[in-house]
N, C-alpha and C positions, 0 to 999 in steps of 0.2 A: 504493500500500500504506500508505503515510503517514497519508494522508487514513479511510481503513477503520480503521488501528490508533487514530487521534484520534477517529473517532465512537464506535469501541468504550468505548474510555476515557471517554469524558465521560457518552457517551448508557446507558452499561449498568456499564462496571466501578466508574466512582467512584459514583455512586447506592447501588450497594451496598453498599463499603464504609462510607459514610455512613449508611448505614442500618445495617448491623450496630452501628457504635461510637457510635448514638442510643440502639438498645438496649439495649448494653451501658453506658450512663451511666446509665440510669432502672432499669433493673431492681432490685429487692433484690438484694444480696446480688454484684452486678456476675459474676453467673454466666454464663459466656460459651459453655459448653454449654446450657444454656437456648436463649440469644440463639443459637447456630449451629442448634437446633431450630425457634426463631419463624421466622428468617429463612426456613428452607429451606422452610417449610409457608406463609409468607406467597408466595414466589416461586411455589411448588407452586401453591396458590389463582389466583394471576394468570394461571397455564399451564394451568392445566387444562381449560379448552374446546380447548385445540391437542391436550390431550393425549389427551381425553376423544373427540376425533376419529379418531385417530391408533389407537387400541386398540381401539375401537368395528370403524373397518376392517380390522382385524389376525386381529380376532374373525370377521369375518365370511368373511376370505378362508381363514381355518382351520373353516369349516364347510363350505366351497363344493370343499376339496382333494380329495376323492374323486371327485367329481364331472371334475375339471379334470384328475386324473390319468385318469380316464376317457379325457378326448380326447385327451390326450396319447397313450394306446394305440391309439386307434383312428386317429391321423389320423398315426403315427409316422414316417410314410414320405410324408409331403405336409405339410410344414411352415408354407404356407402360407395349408392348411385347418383345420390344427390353430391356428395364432395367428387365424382369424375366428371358429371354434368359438366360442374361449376368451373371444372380446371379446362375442360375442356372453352368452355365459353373462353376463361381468359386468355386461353393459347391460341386463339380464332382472333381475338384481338390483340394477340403480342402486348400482353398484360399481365406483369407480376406483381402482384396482390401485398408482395412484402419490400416493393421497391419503394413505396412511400417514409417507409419505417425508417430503412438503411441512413440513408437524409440529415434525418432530423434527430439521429444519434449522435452522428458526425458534426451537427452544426451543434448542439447541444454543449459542448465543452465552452467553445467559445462564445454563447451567451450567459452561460455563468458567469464565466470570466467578465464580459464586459459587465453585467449586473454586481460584482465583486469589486471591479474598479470605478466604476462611477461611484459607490455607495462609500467608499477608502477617501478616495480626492476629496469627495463633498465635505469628509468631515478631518481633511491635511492630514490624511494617514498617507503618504508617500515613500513607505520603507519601498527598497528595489528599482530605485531609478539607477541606469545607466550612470558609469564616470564622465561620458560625455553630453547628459544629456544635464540642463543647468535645473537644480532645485530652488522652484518661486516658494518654499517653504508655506505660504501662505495663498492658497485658491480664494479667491471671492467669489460667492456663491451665487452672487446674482446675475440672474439671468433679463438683459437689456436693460440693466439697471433697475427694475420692476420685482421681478419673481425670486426668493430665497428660493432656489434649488438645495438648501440642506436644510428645509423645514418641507412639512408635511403642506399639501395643497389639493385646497378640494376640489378646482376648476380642473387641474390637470389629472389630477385621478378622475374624475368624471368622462373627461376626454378619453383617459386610457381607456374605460369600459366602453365608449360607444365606437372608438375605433376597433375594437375585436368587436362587438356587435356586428358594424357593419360588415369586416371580412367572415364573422359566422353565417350570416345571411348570404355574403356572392357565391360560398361555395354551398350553401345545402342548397339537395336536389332538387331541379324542378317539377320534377317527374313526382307523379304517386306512387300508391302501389307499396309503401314501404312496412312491414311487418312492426305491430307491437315496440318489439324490442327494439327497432333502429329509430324509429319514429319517438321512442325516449328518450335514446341518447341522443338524435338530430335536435332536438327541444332543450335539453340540460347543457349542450355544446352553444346552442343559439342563444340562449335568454340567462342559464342560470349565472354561468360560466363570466359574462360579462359584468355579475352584479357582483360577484366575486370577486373580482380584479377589478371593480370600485373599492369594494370597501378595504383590501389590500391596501390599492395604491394610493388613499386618502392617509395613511397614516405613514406611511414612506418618505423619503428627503424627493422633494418633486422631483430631483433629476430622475431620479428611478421611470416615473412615470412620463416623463419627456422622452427616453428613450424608448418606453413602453409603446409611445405613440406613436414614434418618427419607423422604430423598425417593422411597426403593422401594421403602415400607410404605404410602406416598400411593398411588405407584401400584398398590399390591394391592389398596387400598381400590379406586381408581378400578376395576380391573377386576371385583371382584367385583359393586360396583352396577351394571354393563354386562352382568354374567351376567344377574343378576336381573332387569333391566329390559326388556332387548335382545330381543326374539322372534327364536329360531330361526330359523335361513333355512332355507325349505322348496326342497329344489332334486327337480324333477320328471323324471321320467328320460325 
């Protein structure tokens, strides 16, 4: 565990915080909301073929669920004609079902990390800066001069819960048809899940929820050019 916690630190968490406290020495004006926006859209940029993968599949297995609650009715009582059905359907569409997962493992380390380092700088914890990189010892928290980014903020936690709102809603299915059981979790992903990540990010140092916002606005972006781009999966009955 040792060994895992030292690669994390060296290979992913200090990188970051060094690169936030480069940005926050060059920029006008030493505004550290700015800098917790570049960061999180330069990190977003780096992840986005993982994640462009990841939604891409998410998309497609929410076009494919009528179809797949299909066989779940029809094969309900032979279990294990209904799980070749289903493999079958996803190899007809060059669709693997665990490619979504793989992703969001991978991108997983590095938003801790940056959720580790904003939450550190906010309140001039700066142990692990580089010898070449200069220590402003002291971060001011304010963001545009207006917002304490290391006090808690109910505008921006509110913000955070309706921007994951709105990306729960671009991606649940259009389609019906969806069985009991998915049609709870589609509901508790949509609605609960948002009110949750209010009342979280209401008691958090804003920044948290600044970046809460700016990396789930990425990903609206990201999904929308996957609407637009992405040709519908034609599933043939």
């Amino acid at each position: 565990m040792s060994i895992l916690y030292l690669l994390y630190n060296e290979a992913i968490y200090r990188p970051l915080l060094n690169l936030l406290v480069f940005f926050y020495n060059i920029i006008p004006g030493h505004d550290i909301g700015i800098v917790i926006i570049l960061v999180t859209l330069l990190i977003r940029l780096a992840l986005a073929p993982s994640f462009h993968k990841s939604l891409k599949s998410q998309r497609a297995m929410n076009q494919l669920q009528p179809k797949l609650n299909e066989m779940r009715e029809r094969h309900k009582d032979n279990k294990e004609a209904q799980a070749k059905a289903m493999m079958e359907l996803y190899k007809e569409h060059k669709i693997n079902p665990l490619s979504s997962c793989l992703p969001l493992l991978i991108q997983l380390p590095f938003l801790i990390a940056l959720y580790q380092v904003f939450s550190k700088a906010l309140h001039n914890n700066l142990d692990g800066l580089y010898a070449f990189i200069n220590n402003p010892h002291t971060i001011n928290p304010k963001f545009l001069g207006l917002v304490d980014l290391g006090q808690p903020n109910i505008i921006f936690g509110v913000l955070a819960g309706l921007a994951q709102f709105w990306q729960s809603k671009l991606m649940m299915p259009k389609t019906g048809g969806q069985d009991a059981t998915a049609k709870a979790l589609q509901l508790q992903t949509t609605y609960v899940l948002p009110v949750i990540s209010v009342i979280i990010a209401i008691k958090l140092p804003a920044g948290l929820p600044l970046y809460w916002i700016v990396t789930t606005l990425f990903a609206v972006g990201q999904q929308y050019y996957i609407i637009r781009k992405q040709p519908k999966v034609t599933v043939v009955s």
